[in-house]
C-alpha positions in Angstrom: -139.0 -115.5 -106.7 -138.1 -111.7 -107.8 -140.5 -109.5 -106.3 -142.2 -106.8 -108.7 -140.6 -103.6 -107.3 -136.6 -105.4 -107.6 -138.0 -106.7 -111.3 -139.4 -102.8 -112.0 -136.1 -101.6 -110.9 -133.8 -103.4 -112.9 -136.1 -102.4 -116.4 -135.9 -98.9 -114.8 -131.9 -99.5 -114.6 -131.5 -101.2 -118.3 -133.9 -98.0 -119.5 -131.9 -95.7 -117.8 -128.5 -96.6 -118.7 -128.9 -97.3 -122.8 -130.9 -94.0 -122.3 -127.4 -92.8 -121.1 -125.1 -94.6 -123.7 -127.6 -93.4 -126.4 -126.9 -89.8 -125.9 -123.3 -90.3 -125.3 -123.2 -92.1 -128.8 -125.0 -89.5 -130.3 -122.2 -86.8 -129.0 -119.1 -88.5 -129.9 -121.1 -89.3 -133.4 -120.5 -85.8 -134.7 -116.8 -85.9 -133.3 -115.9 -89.3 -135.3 -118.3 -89.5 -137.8 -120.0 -92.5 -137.3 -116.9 -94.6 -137.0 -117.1 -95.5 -133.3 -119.5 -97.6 -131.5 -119.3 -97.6 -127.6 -120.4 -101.0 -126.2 -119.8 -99.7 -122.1 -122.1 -101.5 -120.2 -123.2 -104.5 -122.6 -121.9 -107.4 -120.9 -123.6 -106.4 -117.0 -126.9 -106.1 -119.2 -127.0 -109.2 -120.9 -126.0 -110.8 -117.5 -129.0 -108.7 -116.2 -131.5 -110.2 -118.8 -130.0 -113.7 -118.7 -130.6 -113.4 -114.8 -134.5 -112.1 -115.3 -134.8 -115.1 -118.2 -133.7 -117.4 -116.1 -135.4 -116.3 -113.4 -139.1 -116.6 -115.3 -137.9 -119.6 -117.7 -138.4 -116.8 -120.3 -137.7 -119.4 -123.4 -139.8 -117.0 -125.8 -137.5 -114.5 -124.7 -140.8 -112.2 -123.8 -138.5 -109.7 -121.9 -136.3 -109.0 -124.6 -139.2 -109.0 -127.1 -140.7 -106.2 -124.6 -137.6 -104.3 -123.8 -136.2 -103.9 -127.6 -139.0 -104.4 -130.1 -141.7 -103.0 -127.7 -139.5 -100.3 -126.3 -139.9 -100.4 -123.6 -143.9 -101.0 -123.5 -144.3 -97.7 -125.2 -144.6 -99.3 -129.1 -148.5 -99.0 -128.6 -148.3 -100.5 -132.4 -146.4 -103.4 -131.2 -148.9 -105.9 -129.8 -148.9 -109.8 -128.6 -151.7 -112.1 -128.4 -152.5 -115.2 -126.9 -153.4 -118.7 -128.9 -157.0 -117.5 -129.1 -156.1 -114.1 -130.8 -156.8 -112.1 -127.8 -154.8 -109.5 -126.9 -152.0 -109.5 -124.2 -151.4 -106.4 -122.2 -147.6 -105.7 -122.3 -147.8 -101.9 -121.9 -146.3 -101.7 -118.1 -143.3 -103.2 -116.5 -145.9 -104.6 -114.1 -147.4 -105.8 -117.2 -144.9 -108.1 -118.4 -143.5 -108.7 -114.7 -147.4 -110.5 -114.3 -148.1 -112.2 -117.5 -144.5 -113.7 -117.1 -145.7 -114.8 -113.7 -148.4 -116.3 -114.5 -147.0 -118.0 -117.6 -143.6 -119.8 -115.4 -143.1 -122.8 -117.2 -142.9 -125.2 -113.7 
C-alpha cells in the first residue's frame, strides 16, 4: 500500500510540473502564436496516474476526476456525492488519498 505522504507527494509533483509547462506554454505562445503545443513530460505522468489507479483500483477514475475537473481540490463548485446524495469531501490530497482508501475495490 502507498502511504499518504509518498501519495501527497506525487499530486504535489504532477501540480508542480504542469504548473511549470503551463507557464512555459504561455511564453513561447506570444513567440509562435499559438501554433505550438509542448507535450514535455506527458508520458511520465500518465505512467504516474496509471501507477496511483492501479494502485487504488481507481476504475471511476476518481484521481483524474480530482486532479483535472477538480483542479486540484480547489474547484469548491465542483462537488461529488455518494449514492445517498451526501456529499463527499474531495477538497485535500489527504481527502481523496482517504476516501480512495476506504473505497479499494478488494
Amino acid at each position: 500500500m502507498i502511504k499518504l505522504k509518498t501519495f501527497e507527494k506525487i499530486i504535489e509533483a504532477i501540480k508542480k510540473q504542469q504548473e511549470k509547462e503551463l507557464k512555459f506554454c504561455k511564453a513561447l505562445d506570444e513567440m509562435v502564436d499559438g501554433n505550438f503545443v509542448p507535450e514535455m513530460s506527458v508520458d511520465i505522468l500518465m505512467a504516474l496516474l496509471d501507477c496511483l489507479q492501479d494502485i487504488f483500483d481507481d476504475k471511476n477514475d476518481w484521481i483524474n476526476w480530482w486532479l483535472y475537473e477538480k483542479d486540484f481540490g480547489k474547484d469548491k463548485k465542483m462537488k461529488a456525492y455518494y449514492k445517498d446524495k451526501t456529499e463527499i469531501k474531495l477538497d485535500t490530497a489527504e481527502d481523496l488519498y482517504k476516501f480512495l482508501i476506504t473505497n479499494m475495490q478488494e
